[in-house]
N, C-alpha and C positions, 0 to 999 in steps of 0.2 A: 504494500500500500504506500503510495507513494503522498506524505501528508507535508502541506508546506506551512510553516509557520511563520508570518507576518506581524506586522503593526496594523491594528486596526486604523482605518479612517472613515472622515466624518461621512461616508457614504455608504460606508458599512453598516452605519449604527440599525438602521430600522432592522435589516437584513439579521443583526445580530438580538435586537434586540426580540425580536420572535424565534431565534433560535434558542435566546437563554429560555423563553416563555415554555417554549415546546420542551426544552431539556428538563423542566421542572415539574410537569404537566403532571406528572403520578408519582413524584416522590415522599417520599414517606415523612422528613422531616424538612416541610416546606410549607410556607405560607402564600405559594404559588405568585408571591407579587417581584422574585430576584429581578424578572427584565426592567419593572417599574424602579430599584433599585440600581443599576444599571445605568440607567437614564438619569437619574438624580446625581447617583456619581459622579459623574461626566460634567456635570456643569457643578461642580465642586473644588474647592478650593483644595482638596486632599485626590485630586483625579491627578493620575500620571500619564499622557500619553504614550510614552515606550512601553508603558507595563500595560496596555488592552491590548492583548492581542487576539488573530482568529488564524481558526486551522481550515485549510482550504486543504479541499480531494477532488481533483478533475475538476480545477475550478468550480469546486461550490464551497461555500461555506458550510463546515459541520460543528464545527467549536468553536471558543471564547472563554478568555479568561482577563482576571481585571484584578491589580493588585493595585491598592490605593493608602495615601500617607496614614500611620495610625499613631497617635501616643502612649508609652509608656510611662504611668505616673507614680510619685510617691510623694511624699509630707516635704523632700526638698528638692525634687530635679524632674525635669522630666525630658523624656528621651523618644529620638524618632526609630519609626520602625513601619513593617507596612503590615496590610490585611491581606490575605489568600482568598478572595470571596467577590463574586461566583467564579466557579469554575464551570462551563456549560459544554456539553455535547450531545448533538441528537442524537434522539431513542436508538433508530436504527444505527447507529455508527459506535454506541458505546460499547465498553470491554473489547475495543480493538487498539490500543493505544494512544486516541485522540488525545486523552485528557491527559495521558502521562508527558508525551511531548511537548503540551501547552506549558506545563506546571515546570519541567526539566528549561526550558526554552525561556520561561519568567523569571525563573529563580536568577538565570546563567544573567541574561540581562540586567536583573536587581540590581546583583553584586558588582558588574560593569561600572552602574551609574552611579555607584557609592554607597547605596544601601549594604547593612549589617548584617538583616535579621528580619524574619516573616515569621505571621504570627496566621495560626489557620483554626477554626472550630470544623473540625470533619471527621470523619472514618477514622475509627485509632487502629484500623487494619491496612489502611489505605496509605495515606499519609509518611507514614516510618518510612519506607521505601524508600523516601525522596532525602531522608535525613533528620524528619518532624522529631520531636521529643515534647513531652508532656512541660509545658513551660514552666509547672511550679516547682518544676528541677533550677529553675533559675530564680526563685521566689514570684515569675509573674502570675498574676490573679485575672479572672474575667470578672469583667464589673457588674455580672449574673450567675444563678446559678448553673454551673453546668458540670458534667462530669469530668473528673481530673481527664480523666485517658484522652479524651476528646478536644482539650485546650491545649497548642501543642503551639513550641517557636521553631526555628532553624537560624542557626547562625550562617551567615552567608559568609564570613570569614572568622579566619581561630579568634576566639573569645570575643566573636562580636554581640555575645550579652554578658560579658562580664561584669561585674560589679551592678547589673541591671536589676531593678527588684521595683515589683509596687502594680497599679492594676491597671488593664487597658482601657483605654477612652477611646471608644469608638465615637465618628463622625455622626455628626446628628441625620446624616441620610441615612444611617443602618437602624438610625430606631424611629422612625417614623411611617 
């Protein structure tokens, strides 16, 4: 399968953004609204455009993925870092590697453009593979409950959480 991985553009977006819709359409821990999230992203002040990208097959678009600025806070500093969220690929095209190359291809770029360290709520089966680790190995918290296994960072370089500790702030687009 021959998948290419790009930077999304603004021409993309409708294209993608019925793809995130469609990739979410029956999943189990979804509130079916990621494309709508997506869209808010984008015209946000924590939107990165090197980090949306889409994975084309025989020229179509099947995937997307969107990492965007997020804080690490505590009682004296507070520290950058990004979000892993959404990752999208259609029904028919998943568990063929779409979403691993998105995620392999995001991370590579992160660490390019200076980014440390990504922070992801997903699969505690999925996720490891790429290098995830449950972030309260580095004291990070989610500023919800959620299960430890599932709140996971990646350091994009040696000890880029070192000394890092305290809870995420996500962008006011992820809770609205």
């Amino acid at each position: 399968m021959n998948i290419k991985i790009r930077q999304e553009k603004g021409t993309d977006y409708k294209v993608s953004e019925n793809l995130v819709e469609k990739a979410f359409k029956n999943a189990e821990y979804s509130d079916q609204k990621e494309h709508l999230l997506v869209a808010k992203l984008r015209k946000s002040d924590v939107f990165v455009p090197e980090l949306s990208l889409v994975a084309e097959l025989d020229g179509e678009t099947v995937g997307h993925i969107m990492l965007t600025k997020l804080i690490i806070e505590n009682e004296e500093n507070r520290y950058n870092t990004l979000a892993l969220a959404p990752v999208s690929v259609l029904p028919e095209h998943q568990n063929k590697g779409v979403g691993s190359k998105l995620i392999s291809e995001s991370l590579k770029v992160a660490k390019e453009i200076g980014f440390k360290s990504v922070i992801v709520l997903g699969h505690d089966k999925y996720y490891p593979r790429f290098g995830f680790k449950p972030a309260s190995i580095w004291g990070i918290k989610a500023p919800f409950e959620v299960p430890n296994e599932a709140f996971m960072a990646l350091e994009l370089e040696v000890r880029g959480l070192e000394g890092i500790r305290g809870t995420v702030v996500y962008s006011k687009e992820f809770l609205e």
